[in-house]
C-alpha positions in Angstrom: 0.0 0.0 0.0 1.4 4.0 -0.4 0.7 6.2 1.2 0.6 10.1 0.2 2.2 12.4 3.0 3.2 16.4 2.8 7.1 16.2 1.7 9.2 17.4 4.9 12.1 18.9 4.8 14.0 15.6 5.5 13.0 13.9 2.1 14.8 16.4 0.5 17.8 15.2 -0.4 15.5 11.7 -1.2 13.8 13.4 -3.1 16.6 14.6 -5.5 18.0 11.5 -5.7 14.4 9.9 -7.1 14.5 13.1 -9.5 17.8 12.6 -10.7 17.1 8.8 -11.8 13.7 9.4 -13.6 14.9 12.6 -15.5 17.8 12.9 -17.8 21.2 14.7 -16.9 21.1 18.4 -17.2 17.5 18.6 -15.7 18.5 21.7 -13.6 19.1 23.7 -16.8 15.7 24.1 -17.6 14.1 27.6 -17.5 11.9 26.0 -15.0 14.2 25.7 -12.5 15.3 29.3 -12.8 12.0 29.9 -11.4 12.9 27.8 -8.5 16.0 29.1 -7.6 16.0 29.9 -3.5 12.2 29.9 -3.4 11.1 26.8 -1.7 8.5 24.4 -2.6 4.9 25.1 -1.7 4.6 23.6 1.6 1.9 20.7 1.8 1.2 20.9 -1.6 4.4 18.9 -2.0 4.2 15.4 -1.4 6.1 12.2 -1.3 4.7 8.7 -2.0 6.1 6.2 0.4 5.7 2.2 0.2 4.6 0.3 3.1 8.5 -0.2 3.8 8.7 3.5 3.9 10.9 3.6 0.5 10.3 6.4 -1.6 8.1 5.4 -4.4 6.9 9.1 -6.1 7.1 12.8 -5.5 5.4 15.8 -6.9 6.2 18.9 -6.0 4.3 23.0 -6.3 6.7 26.2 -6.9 4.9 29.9 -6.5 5.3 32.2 -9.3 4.1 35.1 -11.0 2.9 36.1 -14.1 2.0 39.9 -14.2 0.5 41.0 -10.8 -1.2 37.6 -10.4 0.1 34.4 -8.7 0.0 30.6 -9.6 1.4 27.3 -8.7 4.2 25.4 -11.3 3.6 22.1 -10.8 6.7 19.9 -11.4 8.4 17.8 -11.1 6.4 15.0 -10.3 8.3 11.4 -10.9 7.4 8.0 -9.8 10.4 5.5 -9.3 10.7 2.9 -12.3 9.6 0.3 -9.9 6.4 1.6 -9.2 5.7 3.1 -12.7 2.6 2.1 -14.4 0.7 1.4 -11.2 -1.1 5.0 -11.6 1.2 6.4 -9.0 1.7 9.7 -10.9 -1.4 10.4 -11.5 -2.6 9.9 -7.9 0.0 12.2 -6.8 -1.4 14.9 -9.3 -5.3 14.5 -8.3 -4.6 14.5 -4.5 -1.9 17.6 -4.6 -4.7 19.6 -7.5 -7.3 18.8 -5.2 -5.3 20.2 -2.0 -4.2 23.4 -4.2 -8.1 24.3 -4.6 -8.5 23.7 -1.2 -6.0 26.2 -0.3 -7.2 28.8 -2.1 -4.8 28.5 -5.0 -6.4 30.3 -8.2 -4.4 28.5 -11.1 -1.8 26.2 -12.1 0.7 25.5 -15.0 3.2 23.3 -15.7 5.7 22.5 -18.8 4.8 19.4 -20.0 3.5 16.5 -22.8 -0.4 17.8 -23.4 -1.1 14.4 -24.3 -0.4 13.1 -20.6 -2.2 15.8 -18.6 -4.9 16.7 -20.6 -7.0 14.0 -18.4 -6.2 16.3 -15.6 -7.5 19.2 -17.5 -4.7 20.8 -18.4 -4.7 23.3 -21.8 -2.1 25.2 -23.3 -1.7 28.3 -22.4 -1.6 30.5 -25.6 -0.7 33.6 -23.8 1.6 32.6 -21.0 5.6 32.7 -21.9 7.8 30.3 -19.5 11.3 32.0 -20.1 13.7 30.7 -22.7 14.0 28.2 -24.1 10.8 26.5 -23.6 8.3 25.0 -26.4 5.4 26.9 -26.1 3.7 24.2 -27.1 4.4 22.1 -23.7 3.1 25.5 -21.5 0.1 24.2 -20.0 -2.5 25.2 -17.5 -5.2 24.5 -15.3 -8.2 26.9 -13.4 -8.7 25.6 -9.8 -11.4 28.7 -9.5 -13.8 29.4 -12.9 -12.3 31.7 -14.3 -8.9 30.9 -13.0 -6.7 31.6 -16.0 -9.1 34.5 -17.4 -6.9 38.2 -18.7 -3.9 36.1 -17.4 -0.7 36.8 -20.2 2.6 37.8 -20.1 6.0 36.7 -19.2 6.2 34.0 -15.6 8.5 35.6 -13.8 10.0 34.0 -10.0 8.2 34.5 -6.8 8.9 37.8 -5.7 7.0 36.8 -2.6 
């Protein structure tokens, strides 16, 4: 059985290590993580997946951003370690960390990512939102947690100025 739970700052460095083996070398190039940089992860949004052994077997985790005067969550990454994979880890993960988002009063959500995948989340590219270079606009995707959510929202996302 796994079990969801709030990632603490312990299962950092865990954490990491599960990122680093599900995504390819270089991963902390990405304009997305410049958007990270010394802003920490949304706290209880971020969550770890642990076996009944305790071993990690996902994470997921929520950034704060800006885009013009407004704010929104950047979801990612989210991984699931190769040994769970195809067990519909992941997509738990996303459900139960969206749902938590709306809960807290978060507004919107985007994420850089395959449309295919998280379009059954309901996830849409964004058509006026700009991730920083070089990202494919294409992959800039988003999703309203309130009606409305994404409405007059354009420009460039910028890091959490908090």
């Amino acid at each position: 059985m796994i079990e969801l739970k709030a990632e603490q700052p312990q299962d950092r460095w865990e954490v990491e290590a599960l990122y680093d083996l599900c995504f390819a070398p270089g991963r902390e190039a990405l304009s997305s993580y410049r958007l990270r940089d010394d802003v920490a992860p949304v706290a209880g949004l971020s969550q770890v997946a642990r076996d009944e052994l305790g071993i990690l077997a996902g994470a997921i985790r929520f950034w704060p951003i800006q885009i013009g005067d407004s704010d929104a969550l950047l979801l990612g990454p989210v991984a699931v370690h190769p040994t769970h994979q195809g067990e519909g880890l992941g997509g738990s993960l996303i459900r139960d960390s969206l749902a938590k988002a709306e809960s807290s009063g978060w507004t919107r959500v985007l994420l850089v990512g395959d449309a295919p995948y998280y379009q059954r989340f309901g996830f849409a590219r964004l058509g006026e939102v700009e991730m920083p270079p070089p990202t494919n606009p294409d992959r800039v995707l988003g999703l309203s947690l309130q009606r409305g959510g994404w409405d007059g929202i354009c420009g460039m996302v910028r890091r959490w100025q908090g």
